[in-house]
C-alpha positions in Angstrom: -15.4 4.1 27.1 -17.1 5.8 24.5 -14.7 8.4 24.8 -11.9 6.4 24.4 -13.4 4.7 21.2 -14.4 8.2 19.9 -10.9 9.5 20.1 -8.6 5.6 18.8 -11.3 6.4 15.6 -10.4 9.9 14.8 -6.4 8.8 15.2 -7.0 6.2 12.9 -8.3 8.6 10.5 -6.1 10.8 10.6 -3.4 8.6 10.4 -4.9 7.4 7.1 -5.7 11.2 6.3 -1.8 11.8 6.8 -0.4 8.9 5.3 -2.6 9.3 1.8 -1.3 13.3 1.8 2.4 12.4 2.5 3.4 13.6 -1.0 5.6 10.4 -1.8 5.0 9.2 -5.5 4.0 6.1 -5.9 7.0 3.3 -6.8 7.4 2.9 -10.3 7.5 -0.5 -11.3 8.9 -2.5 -14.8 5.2 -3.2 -15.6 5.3 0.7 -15.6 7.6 0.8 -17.9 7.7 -2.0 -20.5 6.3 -2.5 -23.5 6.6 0.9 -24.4 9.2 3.5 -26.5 11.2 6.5 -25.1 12.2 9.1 -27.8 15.2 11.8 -26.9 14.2 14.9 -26.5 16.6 16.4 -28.9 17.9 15.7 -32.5 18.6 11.7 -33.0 21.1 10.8 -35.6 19.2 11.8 -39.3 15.6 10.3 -37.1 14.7 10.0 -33.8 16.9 8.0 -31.4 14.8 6.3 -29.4 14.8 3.2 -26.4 12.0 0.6 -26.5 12.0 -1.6 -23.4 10.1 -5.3 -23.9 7.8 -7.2 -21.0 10.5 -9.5 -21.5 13.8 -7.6 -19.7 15.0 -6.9 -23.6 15.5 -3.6 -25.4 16.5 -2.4 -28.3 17.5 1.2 -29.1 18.5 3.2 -32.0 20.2 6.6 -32.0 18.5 7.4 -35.8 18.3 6.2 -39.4 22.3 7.3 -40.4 23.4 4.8 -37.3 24.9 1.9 -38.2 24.7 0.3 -34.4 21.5 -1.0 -33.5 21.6 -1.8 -29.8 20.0 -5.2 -28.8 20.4 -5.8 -25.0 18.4 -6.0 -21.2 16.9 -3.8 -19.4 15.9 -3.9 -15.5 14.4 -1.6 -13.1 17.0 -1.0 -9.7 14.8 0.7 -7.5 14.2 4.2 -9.6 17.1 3.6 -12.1 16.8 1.7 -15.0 19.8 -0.1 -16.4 20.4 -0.8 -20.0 23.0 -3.0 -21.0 23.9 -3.7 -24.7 24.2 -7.4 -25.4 28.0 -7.1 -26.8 28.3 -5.5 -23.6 30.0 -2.4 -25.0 27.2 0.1 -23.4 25.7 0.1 -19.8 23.5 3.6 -19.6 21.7 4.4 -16.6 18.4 6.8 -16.5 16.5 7.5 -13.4 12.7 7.6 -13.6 10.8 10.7 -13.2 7.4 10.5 -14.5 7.5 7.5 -16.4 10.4 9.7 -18.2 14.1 8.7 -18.3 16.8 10.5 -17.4 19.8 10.2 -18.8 22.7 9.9 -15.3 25.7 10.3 -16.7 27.7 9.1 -13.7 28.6 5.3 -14.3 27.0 5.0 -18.0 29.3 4.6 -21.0 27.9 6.5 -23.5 26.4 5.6 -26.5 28.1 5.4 -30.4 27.3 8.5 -31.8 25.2 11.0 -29.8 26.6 12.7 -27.0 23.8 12.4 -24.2 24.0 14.8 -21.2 23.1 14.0 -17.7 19.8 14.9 -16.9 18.6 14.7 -20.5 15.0 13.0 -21.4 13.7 10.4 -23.1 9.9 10.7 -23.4 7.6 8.4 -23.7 6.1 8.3 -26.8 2.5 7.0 -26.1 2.9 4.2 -28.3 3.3 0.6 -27.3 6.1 -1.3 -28.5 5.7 -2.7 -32.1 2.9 0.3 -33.0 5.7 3.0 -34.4 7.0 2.4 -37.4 10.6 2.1 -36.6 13.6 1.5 -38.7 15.4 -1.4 -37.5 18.8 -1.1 -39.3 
């Protein structure tokens, strides 16, 4: 009996053991992700072009200070891929999340105005909470 007890304990540990080493990333979630601002990793449009996603499901992005479209819309989080759709529903970009960093997938997103984005391209997150940076809103 003791044995037997012995031996169910050491399976459940290292079942436990096994299942906290299994590599797997945690699941990002939109509380992971909102309220702050993603910058491009390249050259925006005369500034930075950058994405801010709102607690709320809205988002506003910019692709620099010479851009004359200011991008109000939603956001939402679809399993790893985050969707942003423009309000005048002219744009619908898709980024998957990689370390709380979007990237750009090219495949079924529209584009945006000015700047040509490539897939696999990065938008970082800036460290700064939305409403801290001192952003140019058109």
């Amino acid at each position: 009996m003791m044995k037997c007890r012995l031996f169910s304990a050491l399976l459940l540990l290292f079942t436990l053991m096994a299942a906290g080493c299994s590599g797997q990333p945690a699941a990002v979630t939109a509380d992971d992700l909102a309220d702050q601002v993603y910058i491009y990793e390249k050259e925006g449009f005369g500034s930075d072009f950058y994405i801010a996603l709102n607690s709320d499901g809205s988002m506003r992005c910019s692709e620099g200070a010479l851009s004359s479209y200011f991008g109000l819309g939603t956001w939402k989080l679809d399993g790893d891929t985050v969707i942003l759709t423009t309000d005048d529903e002219k744009f619908v970009n898709r980024f998957a999340v990689e370390d709380r960093t979007l990237v750009y997938q090219s495949a079924d997103s529209t584009g945006f105005m000015y700047l040509t984005v490539s897939d696999g391209e990065k938008f970082l997150p800036s460290g700064a909470p939305v409403g801290s940076l001192d952003i140019d809103e058109g």
